[in-house]
C-alpha positions in Angstrom: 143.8 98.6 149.4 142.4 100.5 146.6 143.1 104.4 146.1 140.3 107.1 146.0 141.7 107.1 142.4 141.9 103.5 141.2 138.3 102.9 142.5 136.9 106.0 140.5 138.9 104.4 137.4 136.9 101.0 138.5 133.8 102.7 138.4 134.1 104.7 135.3 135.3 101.3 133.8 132.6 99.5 135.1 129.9 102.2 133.6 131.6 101.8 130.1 131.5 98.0 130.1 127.6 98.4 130.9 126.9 101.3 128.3 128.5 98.5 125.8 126.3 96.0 126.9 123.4 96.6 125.1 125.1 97.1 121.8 127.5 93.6 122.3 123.7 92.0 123.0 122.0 93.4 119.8 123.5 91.8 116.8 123.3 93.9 113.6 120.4 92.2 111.5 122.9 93.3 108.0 125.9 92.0 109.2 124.4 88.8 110.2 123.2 87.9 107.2 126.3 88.8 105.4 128.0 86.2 108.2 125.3 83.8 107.4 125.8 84.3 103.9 122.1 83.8 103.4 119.0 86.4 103.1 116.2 84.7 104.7 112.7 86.0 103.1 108.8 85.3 103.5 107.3 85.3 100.8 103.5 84.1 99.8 102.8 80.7 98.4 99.0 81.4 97.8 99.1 84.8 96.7 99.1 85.4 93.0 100.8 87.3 91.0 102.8 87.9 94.3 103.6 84.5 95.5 103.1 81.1 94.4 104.1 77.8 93.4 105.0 77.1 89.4 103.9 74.2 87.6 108.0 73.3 87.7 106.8 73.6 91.5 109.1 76.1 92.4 108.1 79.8 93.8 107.1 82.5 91.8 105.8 86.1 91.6 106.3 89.6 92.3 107.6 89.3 96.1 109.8 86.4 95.1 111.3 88.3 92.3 112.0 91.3 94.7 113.3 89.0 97.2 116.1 87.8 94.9 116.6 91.2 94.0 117.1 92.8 97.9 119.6 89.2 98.0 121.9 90.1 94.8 122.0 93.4 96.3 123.7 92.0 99.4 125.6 89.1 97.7 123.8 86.5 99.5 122.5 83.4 98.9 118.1 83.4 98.7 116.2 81.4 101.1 112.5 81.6 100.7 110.1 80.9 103.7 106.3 80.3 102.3 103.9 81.6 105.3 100.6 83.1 105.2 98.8 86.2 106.3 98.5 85.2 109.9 102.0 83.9 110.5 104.1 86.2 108.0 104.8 88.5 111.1 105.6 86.4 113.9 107.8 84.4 111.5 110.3 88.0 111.4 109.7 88.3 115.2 110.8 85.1 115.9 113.5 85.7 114.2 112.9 82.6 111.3 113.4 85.4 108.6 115.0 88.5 108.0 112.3 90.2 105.7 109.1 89.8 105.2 108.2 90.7 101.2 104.4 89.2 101.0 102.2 92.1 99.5 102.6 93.5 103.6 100.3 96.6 104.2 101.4 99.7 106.7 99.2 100.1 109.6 99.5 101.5 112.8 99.2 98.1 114.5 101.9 96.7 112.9 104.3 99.8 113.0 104.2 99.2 116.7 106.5 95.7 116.5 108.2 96.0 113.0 110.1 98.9 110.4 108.6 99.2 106.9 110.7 100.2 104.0 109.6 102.2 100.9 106.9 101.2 99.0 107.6 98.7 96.3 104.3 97.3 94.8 101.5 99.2 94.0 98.1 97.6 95.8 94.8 98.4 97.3 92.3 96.7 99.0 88.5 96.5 98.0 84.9 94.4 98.1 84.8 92.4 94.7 81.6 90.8 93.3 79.2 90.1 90.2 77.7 92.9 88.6 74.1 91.7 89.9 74.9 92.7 93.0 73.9 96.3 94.1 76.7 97.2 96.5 78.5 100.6 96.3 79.7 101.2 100.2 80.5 99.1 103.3 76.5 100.2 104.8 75.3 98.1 101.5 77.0 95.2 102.7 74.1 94.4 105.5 72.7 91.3 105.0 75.5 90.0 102.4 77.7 87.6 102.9 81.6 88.2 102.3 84.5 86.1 102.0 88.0 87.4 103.7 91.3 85.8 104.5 91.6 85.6 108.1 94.8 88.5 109.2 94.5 90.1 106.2 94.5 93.8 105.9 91.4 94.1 103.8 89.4 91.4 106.1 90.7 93.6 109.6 89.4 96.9 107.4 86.0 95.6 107.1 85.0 93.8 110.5 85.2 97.7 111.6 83.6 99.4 108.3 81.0 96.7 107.8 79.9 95.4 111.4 76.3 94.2 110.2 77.9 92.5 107.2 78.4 88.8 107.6 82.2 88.1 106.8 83.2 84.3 106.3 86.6 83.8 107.6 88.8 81.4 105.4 92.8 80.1 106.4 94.2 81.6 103.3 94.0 83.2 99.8 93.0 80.0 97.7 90.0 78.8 100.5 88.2 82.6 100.0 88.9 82.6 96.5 87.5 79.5 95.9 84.6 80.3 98.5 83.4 82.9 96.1 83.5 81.1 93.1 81.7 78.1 94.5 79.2 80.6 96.1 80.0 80.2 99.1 79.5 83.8 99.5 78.6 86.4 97.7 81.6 89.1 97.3 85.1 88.8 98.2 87.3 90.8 99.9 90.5 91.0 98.4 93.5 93.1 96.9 93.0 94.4 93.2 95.7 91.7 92.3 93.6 89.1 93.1 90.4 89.9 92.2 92.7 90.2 88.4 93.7 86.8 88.7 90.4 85.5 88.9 89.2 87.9 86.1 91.8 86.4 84.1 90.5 82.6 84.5 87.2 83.9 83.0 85.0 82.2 85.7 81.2 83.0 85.7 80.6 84.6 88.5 83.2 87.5 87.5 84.4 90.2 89.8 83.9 94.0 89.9 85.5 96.6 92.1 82.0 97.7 94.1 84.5 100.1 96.8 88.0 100.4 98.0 88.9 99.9 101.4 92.2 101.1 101.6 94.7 102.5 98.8 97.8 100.4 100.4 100.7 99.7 98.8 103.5 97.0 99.7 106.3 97.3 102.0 109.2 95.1 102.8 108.8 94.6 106.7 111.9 94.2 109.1 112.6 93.8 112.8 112.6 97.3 114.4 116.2 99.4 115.3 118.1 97.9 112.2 119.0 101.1 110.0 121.6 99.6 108.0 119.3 96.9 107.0 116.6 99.6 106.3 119.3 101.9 104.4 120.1 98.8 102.5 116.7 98.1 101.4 115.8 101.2 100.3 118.8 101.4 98.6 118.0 98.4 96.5 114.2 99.6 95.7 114.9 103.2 94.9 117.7 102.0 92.3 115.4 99.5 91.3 112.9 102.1 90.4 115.0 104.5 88.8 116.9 101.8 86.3 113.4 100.5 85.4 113.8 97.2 87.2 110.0 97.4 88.9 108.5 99.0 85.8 109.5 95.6 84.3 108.2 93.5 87.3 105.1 94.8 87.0 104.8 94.3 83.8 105.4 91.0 84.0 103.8 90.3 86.7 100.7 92.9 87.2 100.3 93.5 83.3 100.4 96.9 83.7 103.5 99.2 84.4 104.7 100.5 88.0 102.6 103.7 88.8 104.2 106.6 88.5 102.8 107.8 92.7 104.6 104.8 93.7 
């Protein structure tokens, strides 16, 4: 038979082994990529200058760059994961990824199911189109017909901003930009980045900034409750900023160097 004082020391024991529970059950995101060896990342594939394929067919851009950067920081081995704009976030919820680096916006929406680091890229949204075309605010945009990628920031921005426009929906980046080029439609919604990489291809229907919809820089996204992961990344980005590594990214990547409000 049990004591008064052996089944308190049961209890108490009991109530520790429960407390511990949780913590046994949720793994630490940093140490289990450090068991793994590996740093999983998604990272655009359609998205230049932040993600895409070479002509040596292999990834490149800005994300992809500061993907191998966050990796070397942790001594890891890189294993990009193309997605798009529409599956970039179940892909970390799911737990297929660790990060998500793909020119990823802050919003209120998506604060609710994942962390965001510092800023790392600069980037805003906007309404792009040729010069002929009068449109200075969202309330011009009734009657005209604007291309969006479908789950993109800039394309969620304006269905609320611009409820009489007409916005044509496209799977990802390359479908819109090549909607507006074809005519398809008549002004594109897109980040300064892109609208840049069409400038830069001379087409003839070329793009001007007509408004912004939202000054948003990038964030590295992560599963939520993993500080040391989240200490770690803003670790690497902040040292990366001061030694000049970003300025350089940019550079290369954005032609133009990193702003000094990021």
């Amino acid at each position: 038979m049990l004591t008064t004082f052996s089944r308190t020391r049961r209890t108490a024991l009991v109530a520790l082994l429960l407390s511990l529970a949780p913590l046994a059950a949720h793994a630490d995101a940093l140490d289990t990529i450090a068991k793994n060896g590996t740093l999983r990342v998604a990272v655009p594939e359609d998205y230049p200058p932040f993600g895409s394929v070479g002509a040596d067919m292999k990834p490149q851009g800005y994300d992809v760059d500061m993907a191998a950067l966050l990796a070397k920081s942790m001594n890891v081995k890189l294993e990009l994961v193309p997605v798009n704009s529409a599956n970039r976030i179940p892909y970390l919820t799911t737990n297929k990824v660790d990060l998500v680096i793909s020119s990823l916006g802050k919003t209120p929406e998506r604060e609710k199911v994942l962390d965001f680091s510092t800023a790392y890229a600069p980037y805003f949204q906007g309404v792009f189109g040729p010069a002929d075309i009068k449109v200075t605010s969202p309330a011009d945009l009734t009657g005209k017909t604007v291309g969006a990628t479908r789950g993109a920031l800039e394309e969620i921005a304006l269905s609320q901003m611009a409820p009489n426009a007409t916005i044509k929906r496209f799977e990802d980046n390359n479908a819109t930009i090549s909607a507006f080029l074809s005519g398809q439609v008549q002004l594109i919604a897109a980040g300064n980045i892109v609208a840049a990489a069409i400038l830069s291809k001379n087409p003839p229907r070329r793009p001007e900034a007509k408004f912004i919809i939202k000054d948003s820089p990038c964030f590295v996204g992560m599963n939520k409750n993993e500080p040391r992961l989240m200490s770690k990344v803003d670790d690497t980005i902040a040292q990366a900023k001061k030694d000049g590594t970003l300025n350089t990214m940019s550079k290369k990547w954005f032609n133009q160097p990193l702003p000094a409000t990021l």
